[in-house]
N, C-alpha and C positions, 0 to 999 in steps of 0.2 A: 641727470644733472652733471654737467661737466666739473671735472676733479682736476685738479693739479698734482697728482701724484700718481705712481704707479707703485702695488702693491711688493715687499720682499719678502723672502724665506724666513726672516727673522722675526720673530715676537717678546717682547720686551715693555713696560709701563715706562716711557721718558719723561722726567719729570721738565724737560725744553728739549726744542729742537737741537740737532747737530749738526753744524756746519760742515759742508764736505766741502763744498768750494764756494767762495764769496765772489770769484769770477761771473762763475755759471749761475748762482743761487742753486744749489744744490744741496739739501739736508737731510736727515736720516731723521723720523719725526712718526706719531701717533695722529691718527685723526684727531682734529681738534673741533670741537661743536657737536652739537645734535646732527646737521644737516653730512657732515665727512663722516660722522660714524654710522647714522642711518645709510648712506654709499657704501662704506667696507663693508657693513653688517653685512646688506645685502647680495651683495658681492662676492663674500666669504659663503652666505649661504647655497647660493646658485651654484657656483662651482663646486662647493663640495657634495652637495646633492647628486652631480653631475660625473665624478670620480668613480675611480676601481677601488676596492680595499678599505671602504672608509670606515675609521673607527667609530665605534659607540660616541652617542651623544653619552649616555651616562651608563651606570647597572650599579648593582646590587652585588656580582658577583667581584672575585680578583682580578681585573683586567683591566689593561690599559682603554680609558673613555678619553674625551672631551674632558669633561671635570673635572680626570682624577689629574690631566695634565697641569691644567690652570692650578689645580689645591695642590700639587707638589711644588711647581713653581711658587706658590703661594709662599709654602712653608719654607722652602729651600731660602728664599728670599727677602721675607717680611723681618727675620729677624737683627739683620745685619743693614739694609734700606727704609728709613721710614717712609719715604713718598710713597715704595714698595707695600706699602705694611699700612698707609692710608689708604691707598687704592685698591684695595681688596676687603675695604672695612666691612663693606655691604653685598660681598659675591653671596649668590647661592647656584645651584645647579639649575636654577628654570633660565638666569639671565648669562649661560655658558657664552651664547655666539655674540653675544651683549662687549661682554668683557674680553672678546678674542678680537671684537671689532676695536676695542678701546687701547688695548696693548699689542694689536699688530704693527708692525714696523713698517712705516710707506715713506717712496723716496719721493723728495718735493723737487720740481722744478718750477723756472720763472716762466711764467704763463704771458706774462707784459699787460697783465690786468685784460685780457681776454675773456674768460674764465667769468669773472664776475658779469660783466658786459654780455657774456653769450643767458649767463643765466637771469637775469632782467630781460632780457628779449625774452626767453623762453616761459616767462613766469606772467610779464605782460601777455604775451599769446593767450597763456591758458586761458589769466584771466577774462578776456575777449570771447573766450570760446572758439581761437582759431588753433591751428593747428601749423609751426613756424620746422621747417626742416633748415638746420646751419651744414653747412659743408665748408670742408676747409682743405685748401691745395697746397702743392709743398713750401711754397715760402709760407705758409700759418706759422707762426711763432709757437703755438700750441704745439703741433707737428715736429718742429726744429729741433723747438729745445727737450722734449721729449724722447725725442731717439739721440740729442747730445747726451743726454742722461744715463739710456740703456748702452752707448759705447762707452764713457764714463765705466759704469759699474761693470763692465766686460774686463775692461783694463783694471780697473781698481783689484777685482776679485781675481787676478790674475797675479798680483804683484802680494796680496793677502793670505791666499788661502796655504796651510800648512798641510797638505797632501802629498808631496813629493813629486814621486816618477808614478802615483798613481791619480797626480791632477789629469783628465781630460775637456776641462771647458765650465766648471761648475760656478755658475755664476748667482748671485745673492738678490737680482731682481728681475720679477716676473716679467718675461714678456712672452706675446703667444707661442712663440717658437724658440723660447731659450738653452732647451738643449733635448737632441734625437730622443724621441720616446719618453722626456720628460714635460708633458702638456701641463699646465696649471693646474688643472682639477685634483689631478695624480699628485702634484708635487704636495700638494696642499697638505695631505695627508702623511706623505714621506718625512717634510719639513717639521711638522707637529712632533711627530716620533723621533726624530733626530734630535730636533732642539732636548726634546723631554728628558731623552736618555744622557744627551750629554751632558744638560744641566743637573741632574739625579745622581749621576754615575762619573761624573768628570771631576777632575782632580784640580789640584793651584799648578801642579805644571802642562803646559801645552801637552797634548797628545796630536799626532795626525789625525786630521778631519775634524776637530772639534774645533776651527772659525766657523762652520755651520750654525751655533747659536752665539745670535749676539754675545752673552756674556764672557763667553771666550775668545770671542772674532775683534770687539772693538774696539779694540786697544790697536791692533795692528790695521785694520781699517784705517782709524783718523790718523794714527803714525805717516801710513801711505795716501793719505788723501793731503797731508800738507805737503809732502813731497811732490806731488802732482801740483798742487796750488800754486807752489813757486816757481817748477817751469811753465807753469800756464803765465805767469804775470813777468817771466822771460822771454815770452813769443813763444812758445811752442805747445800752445794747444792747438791749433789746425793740426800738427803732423800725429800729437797723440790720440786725438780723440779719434784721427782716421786710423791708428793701429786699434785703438779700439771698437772699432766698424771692423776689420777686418775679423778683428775676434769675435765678433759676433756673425759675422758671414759665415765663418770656422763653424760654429757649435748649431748653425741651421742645415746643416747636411751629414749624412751617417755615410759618406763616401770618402773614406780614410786618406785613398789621392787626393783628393780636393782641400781637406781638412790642410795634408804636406802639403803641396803644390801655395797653397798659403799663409801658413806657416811660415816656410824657407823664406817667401818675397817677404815678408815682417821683417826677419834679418836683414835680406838684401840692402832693403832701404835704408837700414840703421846703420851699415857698415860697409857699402860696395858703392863704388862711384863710378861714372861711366870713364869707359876706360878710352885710348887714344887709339880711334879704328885701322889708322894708317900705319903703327908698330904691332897691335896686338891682334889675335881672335878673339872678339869679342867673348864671346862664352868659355873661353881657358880661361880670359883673366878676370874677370867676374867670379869664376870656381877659385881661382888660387886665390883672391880676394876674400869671398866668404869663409874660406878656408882658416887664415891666418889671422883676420882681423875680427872674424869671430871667437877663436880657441884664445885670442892674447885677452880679451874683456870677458869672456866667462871661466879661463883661467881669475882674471880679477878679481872676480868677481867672486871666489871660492877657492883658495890655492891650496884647498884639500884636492881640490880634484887632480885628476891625472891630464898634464896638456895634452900631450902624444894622443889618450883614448878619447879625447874629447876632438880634437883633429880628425882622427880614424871614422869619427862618429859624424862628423859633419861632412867628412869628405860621401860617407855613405849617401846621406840626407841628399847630397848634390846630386850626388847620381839619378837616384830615384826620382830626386827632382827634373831631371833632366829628360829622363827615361819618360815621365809624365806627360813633361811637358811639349815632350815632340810623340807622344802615341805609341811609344814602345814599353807596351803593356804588357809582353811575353817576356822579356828581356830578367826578369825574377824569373818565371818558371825553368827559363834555359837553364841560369844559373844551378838551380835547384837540381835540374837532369844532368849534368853534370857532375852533379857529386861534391859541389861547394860547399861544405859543412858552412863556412863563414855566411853564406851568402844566406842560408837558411833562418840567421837569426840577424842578419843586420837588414837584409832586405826584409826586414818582416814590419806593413807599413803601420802598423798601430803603435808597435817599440819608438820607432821613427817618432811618430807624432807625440808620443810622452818623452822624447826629448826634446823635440824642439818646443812643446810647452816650459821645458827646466831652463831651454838654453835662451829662448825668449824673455824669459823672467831677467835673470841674470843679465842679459845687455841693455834689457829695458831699466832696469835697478841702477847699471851704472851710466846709463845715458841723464839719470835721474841726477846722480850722484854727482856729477863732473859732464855737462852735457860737452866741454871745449874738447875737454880729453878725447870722448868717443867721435867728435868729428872732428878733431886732427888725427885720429886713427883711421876713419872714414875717408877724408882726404890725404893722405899720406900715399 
């Protein structure tokens, strides 16, 4: 049965949907009906069948299950929510993936009433006793808005998550390839334990890492999803939804050049303009461009920070980028043979790439904030 949704890391009882964008139709939402929650259920069960690590459906002993997750969440929460505290009226441990189906968090997108239409065809087939295979090309609507969705939530959890200089690409909805080595199966079980613990053991103020479970994440979520809303209803969702395409291009490869090499061009676009071939070198004045008119809006955009080391830091970035991008691949190790203390820890490309997730954030924040500002900066 075709779904309008794809599944997230988050679990939560909603007692309504959550608008993320009224542009896009996009909402943070529970399966709704027998027919969406018999889909998760199933869905939830396959994959996790299918996982490393997976935890106890229930025991008798002291250890973290299925069960005991739902009944801590239970308690943690039934007594301050009542929707919370009706929706748990009737759990026991036999209807565990029941209730994991019912409070899992799935993101809707707008299907264009496909979705209903595919599933009347497929339901007339059976009843006929035929047997109807639907295929769908890329202009499908299904397709479009479906992957506007997972670029959507690349950029959203990018602008969300409170992990610092140790975000690397952690993104809050599943898709097959969401991030190196984290396959859906796997995450399923990661995500359970994460939420579990941080909702158990987490505090009223923000800790790093703890936007992973909803009840700490979605405040800063929807915060950042109106902000988004409103350049989207400015004209500028074609340019962000392709920075969030590229974010997700980023967290489908474990090839740390590739990760920079696309990173850097995010910046590029947000702050380098094509320069005048007939006065300049191109690629000096693109570097000195990158250079200044990125350290002046991430200076902005935090004037804790230090400009100077933030400049030092991008002029690095450039290089490496450069170095990448024309194939000089040795050009670190020489450094390294040489005896360049500096070079040992600024050429080093994963440091690289957890900055330019911080320094990304920050231009993206203030492109958000004042989009005339960062492109009269842009254009200047």
């Amino acid at each position: 049965m075709p779904i309008n949704f794809l599944l997230t890391s988050y679990f939560s009882p909603l007692q309504k949907p959550i608008t993320l964008s009224q542009q896009f139709g996009f909402q943070i939402d529970n399966p709704r009906g027998d027919k969406e929650i018999a889909y998760t259920k199933g869905l939830l069960t396959d994959l996790y069948e299918v996982g490393t690590g997976l935890i106890p459906l229930y025991s008798n002993d002291y250890i973290v299950t299925l069960d005991s997750i739902i009944s801590s969440y239970q308690e943690i929460f039934s007594n301050s929510d009542g929707y919370i505290k009706e929706f748990f009226r009737e759990y026991t441990r036999e209807k565990t993936f029941d209730y994991l189906a019912k409070m899992w968090c799935v993101a809707r997108y707008d299907d264009e009433g496909l979705i209903d239409e595919y599933n009347e065809i497929i339901q007339h087939s059976n009843e006929s006793g035929q047997t109807t295979v639907i295929t769908m090309e890329g202009q499908n609507p299904i397709l479009q808005n479906s992957q506007k969705l997972v670029n959507y939530c690349h950029l959203l959890s990018l602008l969300s998550h409170n992990e610092e200089e140790d975000y690397f690409g952690r993104v809050f909805i599943y898709d097959d390839l969401s991030l190196p080595g984290y396959k859906i199966p796997d995450r399923i079980s990661k995500d359970l334990l994460m939420n579990h613990f941080l909702n158990k053991f987490g505090s009223e103020q923000r800790q790093s890492g703890d936007w992973a479970a909803w009840q700490h994440g979605s405040k800063e979520i929807q915060k950042n999803a109106a902000l988004l809303e409103k350049a989207f209803n400015n004209g500028h969702a074609e340019k962000l939804l392709y920075i969030g395409n590229l974010l997700e291009i980023v967290n489908r490869t474990y090839d740390e050049r590739v990760r920079l090499l696309i990173l850097t061009s995010i910046i590029e676009l947000l702050v380098t303009r094509n320069p005048d071939t007939s006065r300049f070198n191109v690629e000096d004045s693109i570097n000195k461009q990158f250079q200044l008119k990125a350290s002046i809006l991430i200076y902005q955009n935090d004037k804790e920070r230090d400009i100077n080391d933030i400049k030092e830091r991008l002029k690095e970035i450039y290089k490496q980028r450069s170095n990448i991008a024309h194939g000089n691949f040795n050009e670190k190790k020489k450094e390294k043979a040489k005896g360049k203390k500096k070079a040992v820890v600024t050429g080093d490309y994963e440091k690289l790439v957890s900055d330019l997730y911080v320094f990304n954030r920050a231009i993206i924040e203030e492109y958000l904030k004042d989009t005339k500002f960062v492109e009269f900066i842009k254009n200047g």
